[in-house]
Kinemage of the C-alpha trace (Angstrom):
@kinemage 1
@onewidth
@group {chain A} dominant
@subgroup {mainchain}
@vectorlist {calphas} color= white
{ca unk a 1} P -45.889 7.448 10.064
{ca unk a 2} L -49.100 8.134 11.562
{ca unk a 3} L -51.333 5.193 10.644
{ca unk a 4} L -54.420 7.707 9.915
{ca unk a 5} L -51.876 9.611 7.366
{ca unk a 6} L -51.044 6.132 6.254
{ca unk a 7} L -54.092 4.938 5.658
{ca unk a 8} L -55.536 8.036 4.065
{ca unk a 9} L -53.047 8.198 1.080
{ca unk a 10} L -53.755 4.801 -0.013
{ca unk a 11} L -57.633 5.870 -0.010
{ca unk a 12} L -57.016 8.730 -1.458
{ca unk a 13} L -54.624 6.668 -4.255
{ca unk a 14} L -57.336 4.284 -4.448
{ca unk a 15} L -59.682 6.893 -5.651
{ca unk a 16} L -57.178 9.119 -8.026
{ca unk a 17} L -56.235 5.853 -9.658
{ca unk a 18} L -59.728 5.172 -10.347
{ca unk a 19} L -60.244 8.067 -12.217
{ca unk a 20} L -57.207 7.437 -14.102
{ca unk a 21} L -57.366 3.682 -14.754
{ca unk a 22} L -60.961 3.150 -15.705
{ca unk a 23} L -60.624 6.052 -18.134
{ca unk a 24} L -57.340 4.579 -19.464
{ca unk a 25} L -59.650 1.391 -19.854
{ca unk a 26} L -62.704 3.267 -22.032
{ca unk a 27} L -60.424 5.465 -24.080
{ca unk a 28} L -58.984 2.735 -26.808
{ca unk a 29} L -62.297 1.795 -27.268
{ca unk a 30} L -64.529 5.758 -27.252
{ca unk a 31} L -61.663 7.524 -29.290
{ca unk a 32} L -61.878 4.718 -32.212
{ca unk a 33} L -65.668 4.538 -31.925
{ca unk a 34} L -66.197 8.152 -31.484
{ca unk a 35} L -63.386 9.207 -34.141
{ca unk a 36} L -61.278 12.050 -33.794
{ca unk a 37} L -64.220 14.799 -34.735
{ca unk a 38} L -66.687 13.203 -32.283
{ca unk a 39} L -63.999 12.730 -29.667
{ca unk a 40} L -62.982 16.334 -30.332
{ca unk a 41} L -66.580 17.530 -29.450
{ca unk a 42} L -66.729 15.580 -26.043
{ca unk a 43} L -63.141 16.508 -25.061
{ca unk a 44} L -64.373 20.579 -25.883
{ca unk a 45} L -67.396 19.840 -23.838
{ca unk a 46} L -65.226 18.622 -21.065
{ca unk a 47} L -63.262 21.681 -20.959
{ca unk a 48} L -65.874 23.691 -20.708
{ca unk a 49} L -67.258 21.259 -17.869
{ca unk a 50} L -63.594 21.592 -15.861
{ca unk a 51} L -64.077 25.797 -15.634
{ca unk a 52} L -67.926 25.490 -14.593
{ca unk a 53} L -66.815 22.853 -11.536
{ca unk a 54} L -63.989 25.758 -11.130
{ca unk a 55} L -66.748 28.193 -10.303
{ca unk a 56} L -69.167 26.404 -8.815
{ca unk a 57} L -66.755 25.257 -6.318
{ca unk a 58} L -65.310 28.536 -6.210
{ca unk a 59} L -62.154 27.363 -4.171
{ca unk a 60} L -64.032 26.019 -0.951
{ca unk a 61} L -62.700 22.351 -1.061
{ca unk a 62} L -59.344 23.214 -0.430
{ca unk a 63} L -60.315 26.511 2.025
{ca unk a 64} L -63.041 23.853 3.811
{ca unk a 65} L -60.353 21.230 4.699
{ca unk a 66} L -57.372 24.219 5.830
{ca unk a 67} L -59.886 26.085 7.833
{ca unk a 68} L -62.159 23.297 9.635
{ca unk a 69} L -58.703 21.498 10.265
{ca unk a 70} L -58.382 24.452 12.914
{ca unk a 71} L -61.249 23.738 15.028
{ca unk a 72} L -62.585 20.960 17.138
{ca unk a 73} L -65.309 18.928 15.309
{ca unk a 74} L -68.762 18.869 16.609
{ca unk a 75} L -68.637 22.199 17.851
{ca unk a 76} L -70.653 24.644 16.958
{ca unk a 77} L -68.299 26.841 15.686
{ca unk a 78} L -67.381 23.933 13.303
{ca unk a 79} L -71.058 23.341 12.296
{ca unk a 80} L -71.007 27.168 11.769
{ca unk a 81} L -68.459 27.422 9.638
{ca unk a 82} L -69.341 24.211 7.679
{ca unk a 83} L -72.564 25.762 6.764
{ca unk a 84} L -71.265 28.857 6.023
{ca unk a 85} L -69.217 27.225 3.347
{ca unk a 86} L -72.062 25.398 1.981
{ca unk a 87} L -74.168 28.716 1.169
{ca unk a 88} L -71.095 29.849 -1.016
{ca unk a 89} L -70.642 26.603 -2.920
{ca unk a 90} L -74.713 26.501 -3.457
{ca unk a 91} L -74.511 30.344 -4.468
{ca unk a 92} L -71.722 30.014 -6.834
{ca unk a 93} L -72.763 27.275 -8.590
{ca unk a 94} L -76.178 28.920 -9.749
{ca unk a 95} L -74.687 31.358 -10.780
{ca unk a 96} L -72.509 29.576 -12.941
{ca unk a 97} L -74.821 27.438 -13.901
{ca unk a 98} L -77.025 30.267 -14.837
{ca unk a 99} L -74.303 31.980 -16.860
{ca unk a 100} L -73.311 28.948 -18.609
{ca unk a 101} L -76.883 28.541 -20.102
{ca unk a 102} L -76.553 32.586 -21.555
{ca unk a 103} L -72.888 31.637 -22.805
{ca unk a 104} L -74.841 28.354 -24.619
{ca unk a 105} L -77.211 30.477 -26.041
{ca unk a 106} L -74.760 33.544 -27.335
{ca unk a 107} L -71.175 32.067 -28.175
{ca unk a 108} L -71.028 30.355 -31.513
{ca unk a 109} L -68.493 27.645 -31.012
{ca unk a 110} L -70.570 26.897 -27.559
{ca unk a 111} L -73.971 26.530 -29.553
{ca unk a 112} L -72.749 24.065 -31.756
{ca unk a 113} L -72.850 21.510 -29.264
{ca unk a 114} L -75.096 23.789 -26.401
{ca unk a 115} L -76.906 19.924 -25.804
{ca unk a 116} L -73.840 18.247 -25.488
{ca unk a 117} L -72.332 21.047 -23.035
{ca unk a 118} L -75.573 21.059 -20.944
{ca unk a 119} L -75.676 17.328 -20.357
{ca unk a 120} L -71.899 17.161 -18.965
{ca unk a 121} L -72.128 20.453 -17.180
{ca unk a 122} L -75.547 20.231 -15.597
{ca unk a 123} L -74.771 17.702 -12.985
{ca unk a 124} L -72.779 19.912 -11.441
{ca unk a 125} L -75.204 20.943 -8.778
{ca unk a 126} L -75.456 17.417 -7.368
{ca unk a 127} L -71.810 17.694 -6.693
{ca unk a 128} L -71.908 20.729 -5.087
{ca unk a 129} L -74.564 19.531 -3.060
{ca unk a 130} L -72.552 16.197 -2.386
{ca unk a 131} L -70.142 18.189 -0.764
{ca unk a 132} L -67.561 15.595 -0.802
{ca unk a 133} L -64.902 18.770 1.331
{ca unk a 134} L -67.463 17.365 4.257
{ca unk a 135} L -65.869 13.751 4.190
{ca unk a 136} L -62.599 15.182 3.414
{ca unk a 137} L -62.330 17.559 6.617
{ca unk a 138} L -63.027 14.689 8.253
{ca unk a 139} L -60.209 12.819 7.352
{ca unk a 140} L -62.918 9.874 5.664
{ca unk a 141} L -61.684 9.301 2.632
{ca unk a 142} L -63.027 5.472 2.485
{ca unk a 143} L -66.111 5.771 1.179
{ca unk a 144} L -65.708 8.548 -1.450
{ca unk a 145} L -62.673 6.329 -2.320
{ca unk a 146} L -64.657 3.366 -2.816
{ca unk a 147} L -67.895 5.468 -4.390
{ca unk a 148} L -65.278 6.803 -6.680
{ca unk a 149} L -64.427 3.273 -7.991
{ca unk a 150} L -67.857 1.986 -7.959
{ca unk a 151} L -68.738 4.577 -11.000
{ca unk a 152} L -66.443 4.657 -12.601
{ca unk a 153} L -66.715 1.124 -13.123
{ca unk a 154} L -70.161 1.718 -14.161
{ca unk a 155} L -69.233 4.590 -16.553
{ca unk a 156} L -66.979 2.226 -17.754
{ca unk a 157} L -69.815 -0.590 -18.807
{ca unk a 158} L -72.443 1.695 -19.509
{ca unk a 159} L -69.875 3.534 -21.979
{ca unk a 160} L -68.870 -0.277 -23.662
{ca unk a 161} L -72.303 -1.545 -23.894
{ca unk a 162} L -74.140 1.354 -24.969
{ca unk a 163} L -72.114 3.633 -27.200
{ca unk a 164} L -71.388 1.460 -30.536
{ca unk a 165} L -70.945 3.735 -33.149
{ca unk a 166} L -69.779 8.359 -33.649
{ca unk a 167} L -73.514 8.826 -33.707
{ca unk a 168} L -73.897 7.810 -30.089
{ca unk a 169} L -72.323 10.977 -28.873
{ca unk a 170} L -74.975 12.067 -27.151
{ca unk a 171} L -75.468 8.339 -25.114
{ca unk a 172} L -72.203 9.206 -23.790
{ca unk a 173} L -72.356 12.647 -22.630
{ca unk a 174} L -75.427 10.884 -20.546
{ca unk a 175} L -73.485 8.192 -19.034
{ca unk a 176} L -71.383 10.595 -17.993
{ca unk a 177} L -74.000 13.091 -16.166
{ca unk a 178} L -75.809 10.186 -15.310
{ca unk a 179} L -72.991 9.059 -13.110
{ca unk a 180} L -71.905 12.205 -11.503
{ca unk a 181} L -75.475 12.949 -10.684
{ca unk a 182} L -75.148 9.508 -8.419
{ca unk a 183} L -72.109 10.351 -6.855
{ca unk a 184} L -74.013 13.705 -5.714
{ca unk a 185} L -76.854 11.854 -4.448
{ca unk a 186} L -74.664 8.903 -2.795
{ca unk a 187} L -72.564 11.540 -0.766
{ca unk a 188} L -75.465 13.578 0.086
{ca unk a 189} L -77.012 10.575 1.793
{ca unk a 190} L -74.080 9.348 3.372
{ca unk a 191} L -72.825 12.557 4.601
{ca unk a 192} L -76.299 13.514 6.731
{ca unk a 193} L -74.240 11.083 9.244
{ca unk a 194} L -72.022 14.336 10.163
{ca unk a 195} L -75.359 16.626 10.667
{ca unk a 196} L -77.206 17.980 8.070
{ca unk a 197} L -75.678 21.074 6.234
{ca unk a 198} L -77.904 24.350 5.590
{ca unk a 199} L -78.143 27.459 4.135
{ca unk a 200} L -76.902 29.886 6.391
{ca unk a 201} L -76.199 34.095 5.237
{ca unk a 202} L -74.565 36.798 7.305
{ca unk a 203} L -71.552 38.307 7.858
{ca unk a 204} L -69.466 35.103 8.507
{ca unk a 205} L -70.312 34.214 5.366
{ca unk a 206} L -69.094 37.260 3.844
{ca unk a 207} L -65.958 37.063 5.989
{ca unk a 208} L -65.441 33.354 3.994
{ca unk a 209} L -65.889 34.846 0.921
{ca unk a 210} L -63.606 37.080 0.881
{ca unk a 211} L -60.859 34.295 1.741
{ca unk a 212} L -61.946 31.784 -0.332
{ca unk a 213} L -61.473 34.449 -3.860
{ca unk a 214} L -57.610 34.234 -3.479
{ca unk a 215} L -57.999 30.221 -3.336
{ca unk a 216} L -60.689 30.631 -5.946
{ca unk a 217} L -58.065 33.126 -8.438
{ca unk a 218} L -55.489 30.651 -8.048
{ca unk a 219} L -57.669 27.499 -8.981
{ca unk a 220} L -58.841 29.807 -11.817
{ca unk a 221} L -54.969 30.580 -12.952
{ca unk a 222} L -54.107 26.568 -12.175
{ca unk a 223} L -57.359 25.531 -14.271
{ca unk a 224} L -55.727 27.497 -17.831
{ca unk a 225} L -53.269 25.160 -17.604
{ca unk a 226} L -55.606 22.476 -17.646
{ca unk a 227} L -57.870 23.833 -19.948
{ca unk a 228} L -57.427 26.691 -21.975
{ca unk a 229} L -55.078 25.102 -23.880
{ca unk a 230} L -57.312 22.545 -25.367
{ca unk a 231} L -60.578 25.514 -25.470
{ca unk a 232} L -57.864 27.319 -27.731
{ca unk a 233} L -57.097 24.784 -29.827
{ca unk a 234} L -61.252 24.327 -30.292
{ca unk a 235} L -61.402 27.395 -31.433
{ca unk a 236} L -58.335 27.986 -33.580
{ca unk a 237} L -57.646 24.510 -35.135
{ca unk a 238} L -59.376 21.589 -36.262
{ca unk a 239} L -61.641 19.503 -34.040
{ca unk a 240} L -59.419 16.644 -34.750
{ca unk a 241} L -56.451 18.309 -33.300
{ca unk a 242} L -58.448 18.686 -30.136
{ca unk a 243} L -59.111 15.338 -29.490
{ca unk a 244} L -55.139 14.428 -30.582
{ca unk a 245} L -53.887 16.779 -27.766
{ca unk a 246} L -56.683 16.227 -25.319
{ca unk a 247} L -55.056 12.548 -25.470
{ca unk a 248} L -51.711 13.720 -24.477
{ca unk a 249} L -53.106 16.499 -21.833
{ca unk a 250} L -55.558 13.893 -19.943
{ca unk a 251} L -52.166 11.173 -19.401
{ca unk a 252} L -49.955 14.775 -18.369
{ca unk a 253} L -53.072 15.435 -16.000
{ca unk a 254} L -53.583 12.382 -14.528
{ca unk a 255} L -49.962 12.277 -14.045
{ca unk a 256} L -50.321 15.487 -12.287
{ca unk a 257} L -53.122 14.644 -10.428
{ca unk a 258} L -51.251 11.368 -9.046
{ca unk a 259} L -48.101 13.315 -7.803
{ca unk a 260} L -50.056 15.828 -5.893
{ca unk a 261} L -52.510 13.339 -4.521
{ca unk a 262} L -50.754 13.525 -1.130
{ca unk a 263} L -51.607 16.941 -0.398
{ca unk a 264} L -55.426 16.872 0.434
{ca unk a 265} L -54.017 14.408 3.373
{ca unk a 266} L -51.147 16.417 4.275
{ca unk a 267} L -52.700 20.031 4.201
{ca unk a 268} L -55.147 19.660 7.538
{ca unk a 269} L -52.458 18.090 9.241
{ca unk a 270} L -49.513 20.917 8.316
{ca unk a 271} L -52.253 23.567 9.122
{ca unk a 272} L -52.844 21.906 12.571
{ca unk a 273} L -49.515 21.792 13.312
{ca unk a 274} L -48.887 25.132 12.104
{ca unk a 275} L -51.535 26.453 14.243
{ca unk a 276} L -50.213 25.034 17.305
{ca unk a 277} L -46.565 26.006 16.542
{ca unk a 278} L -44.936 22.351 16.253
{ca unk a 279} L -41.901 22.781 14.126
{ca unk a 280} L -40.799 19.068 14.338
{ca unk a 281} L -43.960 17.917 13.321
{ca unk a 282} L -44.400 20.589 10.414
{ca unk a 283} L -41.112 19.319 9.334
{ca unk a 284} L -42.193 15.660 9.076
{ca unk a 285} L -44.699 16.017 7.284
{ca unk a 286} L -42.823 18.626 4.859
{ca unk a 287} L -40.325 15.329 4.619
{ca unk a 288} L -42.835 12.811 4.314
{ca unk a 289} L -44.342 14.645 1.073
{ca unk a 290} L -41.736 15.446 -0.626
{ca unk a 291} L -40.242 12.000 -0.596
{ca unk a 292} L -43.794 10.713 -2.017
{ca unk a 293} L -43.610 13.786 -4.595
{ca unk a 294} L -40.391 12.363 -5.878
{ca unk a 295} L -41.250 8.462 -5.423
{ca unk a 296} L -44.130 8.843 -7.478
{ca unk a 297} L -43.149 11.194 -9.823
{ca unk a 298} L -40.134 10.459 -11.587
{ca unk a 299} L -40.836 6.795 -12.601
{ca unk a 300} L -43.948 8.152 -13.936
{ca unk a 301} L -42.026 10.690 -15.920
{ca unk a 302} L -39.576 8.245 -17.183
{ca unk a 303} L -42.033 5.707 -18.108
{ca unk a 304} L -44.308 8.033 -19.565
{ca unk a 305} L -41.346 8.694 -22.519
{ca unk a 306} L -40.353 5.313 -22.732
{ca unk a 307} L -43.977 4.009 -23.469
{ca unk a 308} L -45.414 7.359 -25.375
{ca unk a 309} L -45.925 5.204 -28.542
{ca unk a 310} L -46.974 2.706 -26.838
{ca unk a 311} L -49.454 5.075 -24.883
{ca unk a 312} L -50.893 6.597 -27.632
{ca unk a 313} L -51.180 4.218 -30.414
{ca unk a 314} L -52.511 1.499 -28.417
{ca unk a 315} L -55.168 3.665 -25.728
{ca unk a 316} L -56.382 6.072 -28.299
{ca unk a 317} L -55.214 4.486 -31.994
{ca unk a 318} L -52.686 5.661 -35.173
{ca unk a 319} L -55.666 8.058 -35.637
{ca unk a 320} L -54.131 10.242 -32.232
{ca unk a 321} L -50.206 10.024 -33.212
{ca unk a 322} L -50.440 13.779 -33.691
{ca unk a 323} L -50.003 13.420 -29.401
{ca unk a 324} L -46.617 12.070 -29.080
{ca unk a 325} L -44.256 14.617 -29.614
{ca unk a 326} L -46.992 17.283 -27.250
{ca unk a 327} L -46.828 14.369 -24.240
{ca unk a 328} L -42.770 14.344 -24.367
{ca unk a 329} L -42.625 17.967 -24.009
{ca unk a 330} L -45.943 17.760 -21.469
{ca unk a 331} L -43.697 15.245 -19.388
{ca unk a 332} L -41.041 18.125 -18.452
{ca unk a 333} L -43.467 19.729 -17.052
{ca unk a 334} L -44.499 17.276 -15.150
{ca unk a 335} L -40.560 17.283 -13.363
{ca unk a 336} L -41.104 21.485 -12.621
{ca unk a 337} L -44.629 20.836 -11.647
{ca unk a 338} L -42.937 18.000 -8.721
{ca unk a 339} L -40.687 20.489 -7.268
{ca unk a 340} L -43.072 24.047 -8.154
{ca unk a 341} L -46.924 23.352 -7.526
{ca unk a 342} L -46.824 19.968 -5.803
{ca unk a 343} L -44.499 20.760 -3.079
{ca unk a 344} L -43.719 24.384 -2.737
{ca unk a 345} L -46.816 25.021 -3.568
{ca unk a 346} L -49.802 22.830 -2.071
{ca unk a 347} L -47.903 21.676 0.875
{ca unk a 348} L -45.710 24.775 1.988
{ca unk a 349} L -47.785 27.692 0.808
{ca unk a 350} L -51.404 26.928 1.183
{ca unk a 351} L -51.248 25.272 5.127
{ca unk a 352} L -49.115 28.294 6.035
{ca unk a 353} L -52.012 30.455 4.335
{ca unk a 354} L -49.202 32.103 1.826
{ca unk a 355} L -51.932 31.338 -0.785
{ca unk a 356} L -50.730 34.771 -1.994
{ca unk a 357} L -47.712 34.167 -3.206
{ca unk a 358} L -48.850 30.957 -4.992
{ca unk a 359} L -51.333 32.816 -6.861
{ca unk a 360} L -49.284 35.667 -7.628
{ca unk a 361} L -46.795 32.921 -9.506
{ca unk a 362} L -49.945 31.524 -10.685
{ca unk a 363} L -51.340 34.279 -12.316
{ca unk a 364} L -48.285 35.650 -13.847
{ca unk a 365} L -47.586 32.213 -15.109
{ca unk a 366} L -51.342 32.276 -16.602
{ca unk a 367} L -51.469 35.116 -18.236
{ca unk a 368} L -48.377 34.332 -19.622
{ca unk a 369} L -49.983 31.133 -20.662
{ca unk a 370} L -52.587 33.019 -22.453
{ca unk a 371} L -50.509 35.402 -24.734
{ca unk a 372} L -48.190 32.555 -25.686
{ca unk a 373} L -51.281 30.719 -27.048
{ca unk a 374} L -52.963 33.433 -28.396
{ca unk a 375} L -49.988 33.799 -30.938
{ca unk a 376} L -48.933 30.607 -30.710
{ca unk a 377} L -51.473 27.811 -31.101
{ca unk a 378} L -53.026 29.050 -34.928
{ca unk a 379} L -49.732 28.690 -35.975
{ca unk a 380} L -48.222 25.789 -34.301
{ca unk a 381} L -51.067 23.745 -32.551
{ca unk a 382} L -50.566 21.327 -29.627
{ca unk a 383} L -46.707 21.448 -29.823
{ca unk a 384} L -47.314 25.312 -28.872
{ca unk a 385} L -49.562 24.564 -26.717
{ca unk a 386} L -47.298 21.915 -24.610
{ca unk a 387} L -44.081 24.518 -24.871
{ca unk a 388} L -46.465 27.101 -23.201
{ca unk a 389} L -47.352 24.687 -19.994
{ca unk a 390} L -43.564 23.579 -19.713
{ca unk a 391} L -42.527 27.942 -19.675
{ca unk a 392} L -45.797 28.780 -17.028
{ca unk a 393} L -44.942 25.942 -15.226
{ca unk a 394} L -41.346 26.619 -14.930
{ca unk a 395} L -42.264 30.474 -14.412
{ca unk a 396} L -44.608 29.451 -11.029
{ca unk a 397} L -41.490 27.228 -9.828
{ca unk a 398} L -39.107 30.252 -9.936
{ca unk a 399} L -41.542 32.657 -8.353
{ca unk a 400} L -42.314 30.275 -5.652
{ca unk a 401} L -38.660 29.091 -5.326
{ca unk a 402} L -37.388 32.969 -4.539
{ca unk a 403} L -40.920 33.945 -2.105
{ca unk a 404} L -41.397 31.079 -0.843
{ca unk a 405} L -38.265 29.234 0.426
{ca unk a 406} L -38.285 30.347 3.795
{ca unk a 407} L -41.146 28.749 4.977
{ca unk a 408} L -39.735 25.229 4.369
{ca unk a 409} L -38.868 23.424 7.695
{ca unk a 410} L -37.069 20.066 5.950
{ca unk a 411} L -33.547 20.175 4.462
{ca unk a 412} L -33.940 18.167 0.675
{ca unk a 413} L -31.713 15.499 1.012
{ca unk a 414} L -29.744 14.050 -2.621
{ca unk a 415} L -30.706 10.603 -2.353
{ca unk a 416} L -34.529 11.290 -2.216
{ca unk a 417} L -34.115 11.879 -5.721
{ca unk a 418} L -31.182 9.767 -7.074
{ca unk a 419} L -32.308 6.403 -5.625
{ca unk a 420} L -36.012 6.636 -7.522
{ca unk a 421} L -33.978 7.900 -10.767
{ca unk a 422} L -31.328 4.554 -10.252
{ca unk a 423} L -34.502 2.358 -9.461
{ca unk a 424} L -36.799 3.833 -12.461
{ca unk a 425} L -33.624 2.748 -14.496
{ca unk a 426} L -34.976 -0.923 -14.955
{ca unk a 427} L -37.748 0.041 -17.075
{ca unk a 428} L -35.212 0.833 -19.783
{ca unk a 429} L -34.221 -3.230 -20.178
{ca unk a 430} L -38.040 -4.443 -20.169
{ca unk a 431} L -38.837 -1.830 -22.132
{ca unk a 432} L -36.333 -3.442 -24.696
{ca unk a 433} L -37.392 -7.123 -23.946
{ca unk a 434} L -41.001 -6.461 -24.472
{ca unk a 435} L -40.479 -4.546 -27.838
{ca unk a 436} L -38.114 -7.094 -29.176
{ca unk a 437} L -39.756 -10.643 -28.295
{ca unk a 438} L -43.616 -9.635 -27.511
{ca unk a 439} L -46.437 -7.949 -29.295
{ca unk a 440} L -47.587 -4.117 -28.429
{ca unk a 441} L -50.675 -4.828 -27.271
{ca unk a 442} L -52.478 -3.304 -24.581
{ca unk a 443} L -52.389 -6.328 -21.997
{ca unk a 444} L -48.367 -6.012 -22.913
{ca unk a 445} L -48.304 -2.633 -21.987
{ca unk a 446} L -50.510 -3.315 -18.208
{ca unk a 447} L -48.080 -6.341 -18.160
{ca unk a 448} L -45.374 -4.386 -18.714
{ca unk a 449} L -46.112 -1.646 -16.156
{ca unk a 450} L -47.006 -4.274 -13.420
{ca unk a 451} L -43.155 -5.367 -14.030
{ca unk a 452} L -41.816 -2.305 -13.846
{ca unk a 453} L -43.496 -1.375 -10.525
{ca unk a 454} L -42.796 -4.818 -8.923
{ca unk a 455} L -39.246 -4.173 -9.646
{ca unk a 456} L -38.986 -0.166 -8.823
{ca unk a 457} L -40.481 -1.634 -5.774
{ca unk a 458} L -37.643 -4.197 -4.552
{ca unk a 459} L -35.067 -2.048 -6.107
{ca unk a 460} L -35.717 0.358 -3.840
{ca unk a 461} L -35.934 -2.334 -0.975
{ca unk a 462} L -32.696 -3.193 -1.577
{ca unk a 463} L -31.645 0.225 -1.557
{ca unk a 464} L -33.432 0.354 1.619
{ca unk a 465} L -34.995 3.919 0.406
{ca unk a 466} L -36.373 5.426 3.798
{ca unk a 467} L -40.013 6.776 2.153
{ca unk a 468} L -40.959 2.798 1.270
{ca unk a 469} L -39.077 0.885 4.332
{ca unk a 470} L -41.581 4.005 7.157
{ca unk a 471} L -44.715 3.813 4.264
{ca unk a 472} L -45.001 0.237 4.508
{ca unk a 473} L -44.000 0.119 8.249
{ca unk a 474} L -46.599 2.234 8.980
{ca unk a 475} L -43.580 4.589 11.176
{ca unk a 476} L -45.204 7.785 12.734
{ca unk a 477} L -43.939 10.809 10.868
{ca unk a 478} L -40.767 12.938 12.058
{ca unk a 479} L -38.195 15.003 10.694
């Protein structure tokens, strides 16, 4: 493996895991505090906050890192198209921004908490004008990685030393813009070492534009999965129900988030190599994310349903059990999502600039997604609203599966999948030993995990898997 691939992944793991553990480590203590109304509000809020960053962004991370991947950096066509980029992201998000504040002012269920909304959303701009795509295109994923972990360790203190009882609602919604309007200002600081972006119109611009909307429709499409389900449930059920399934979408999306970490290293590299016609090496790479896909994923999955009691009653209280029936059905989706989106989708599609295709699936899938819902969640709350994300998600897998197959360059091979399903087979035993002998607590569970990764770990060793033995080797990628 190439060491720079190498070494990427585990800064890029760094950082997902940082938004994943430190929120793990807040949520036992903010959805007791907060309560399940309170917690409902902020989780609504959020929502709102993930389709603003949607359109602000407007698709340019992912176009940013294909597209620059293609040219030489330092060049002025680089610098060109880097600013070019920029103006978008800038114009978009004032625009949303803009809208956002009529939409506080005219929706009813949005007014309710318009202060709450505002304080989240706000910060947006600061990321925008962060530009974290810069360091990405780059391939220098260190320091965002390390930025990343330094607040949200200070969301995390800020959050435990300042919010104390439901009426501090409003301290938290601060912390929280408070911190992302730091990472904004820390990036664009550190950033001015790769030239200083600016505002730059014309017809290049334009000519961006116009590529970025199909990246930008399918992020939209992707994002309903994400969030409509829980803005649904805001509006159709009880606030309390929204923070219950908000518990059980935030572990699926993490989840998520953790098997397709991979791809914002692998999709420069695939384009690159795509660009310059080298098979073998498109291959490779194909092979070397797949195997990670499946590595990662299916111990999560299993683990996921042999702890969801666990999960839930000890990260979010007995107050949240409403979540564990919604996070087993979330967790199939989490197996389609492995071989649909993950794969087929981020590292096939999008480098080979098939973006089409994905957000055809995507799109069907969505608005599939929506009618579903619309009929489904006043009747049946979260459990509808999990079924629906298991049927879009499976719906996307097919599309892709039949459109998209012939631009895969690796051959799947059986025991890429068996051996982590043999070697996630372990956790079944401690899962036994800790419920029988020790307490379910939440040092247990960490315990617990820590176990079951040492172990999935040697087991695989011993099986002398081929992704860990070249990972940890640091072997250059082939096919």
């Amino acid at each position: 493996m190439q060491e720079g691939i190498r070494k990427n992944t585990i800064y890029n793991l760094i950082r997902t895991l940082s938004v994943i553990i430190f929120p793990l480590i807040r949520y036992p203590y903010l959805t007791r505090v907060l309560q399940p109304t309170n917690f409902g509000r902020i989780s609504f809020a959020t929502s709102i906050l993930g389709y603003v960053t949607l359109f602000s962004m407007f698709g340019a991370e992912i176009y940013s890192v294909r597209e620059l991947s293609k040219e030489n950096k330092d060049t002025s066509d680089y610098l060109t198209k880097q600013n070019q980029i920029f103006t978008i992201t800038v114009l978009t998000t004032i625009g949303t921004l803009i809208t956002l504040t009529i939409l506080v002012l005219l929706v009813g269920r949005m007014k309710q908490d318009a202060l709450l909304i505002e304080i989240i959303c706000m910060p947006v701009l600061l990321t925008t004008l962060g530009a974290d795509w810069v360091n990405i295109s780059r391939a220098d994923l260190c320091f965002i990685s390390l930025r990343t972990m330094f607040f949200q360790i200070l969301a995390t203190v800020l959050s435990l030393i300042l919010v104390k009882t439901e009426k501090d609602i409003y301290i938290y919604a601060i912390v929280m813009g408070g911190t992302t309007v730091l990472t904004g200002l820390s990036n664009i600081i550190y950033r001015k070492r790769y030239g200083s972006l600016k505002l730059q119109l014309g017809t290049g611009t334009r000519h961006h534009f116009k590529s970025i909307l199909y990246l930008f429709v399918l992020l939209f499409s992707q994002t309903i999965f994400l969030n409509l389900d829980i803005t649904m449930i805001g509006f159709f059920r009880e606030n309390s129900e929204v923070g219950e399934y908000s518990v059980a979408c935030n572990i699926y999306n993490i989840s998520s988030t953790v098997i397709s970490a991979v791809s914002i290293v692998i999709i420069p590299r695939i384009t690159k190599a795509i660009h310059e016609k080298k098979e073998e090496k498109i291959a490779g790479l194909q092979k070397f994310s797949m195997e990670y896909i499946l590595t990662i994923g299916i111990p999560i999955v299993i683990g996921i349903n042999l702890l969801t009691n666990q999960i839930i009653t000890l990260l979010s209280g007995d107050e949240y059990l409403g979540a564990i029936i919604p996070l087993h059905i979330l967790s199939i989706a989490l197996i389609v999502v492995m071989f649909g989106g993950a794969f087929l989708g981020n590292i096939v599609l999008l480098p080979a600039e098939k973006e089409r295709i994905f957000t055809f699936a995507s799109l069907i899938a969505a608005g599939t997604n929506t009618v579903l819902n619309a009929f489904l969640i006043p009747i049946f709350g979260c459990i509808a609203a999990s079924v629906t994300t298991v049927i879009s998600e499976s719906i996307i897998l097919i599309i892709l599966l039949v459109c998209g197959h012939k631009y895969v360059r690796v051959k799947p091979r059986f025991r890429w999948f068996i051996q982590p399903v043999v070697a996630s087979l372990v956790f079944i035993p401690i899962r036994f030993l800790f419920n029988r002998f020790l307490p379910d607590t939440i040092y247990m569970m960490i315990d617990e995990i820590c176990i079951d990764i040492v172990l999935y770990y040697l087991i695989l060793r011993i099986m002398n898997n081929g992704f860990i033995k070249d990972f940890f080797r640091g072997e250059e990628v082939t096919s």
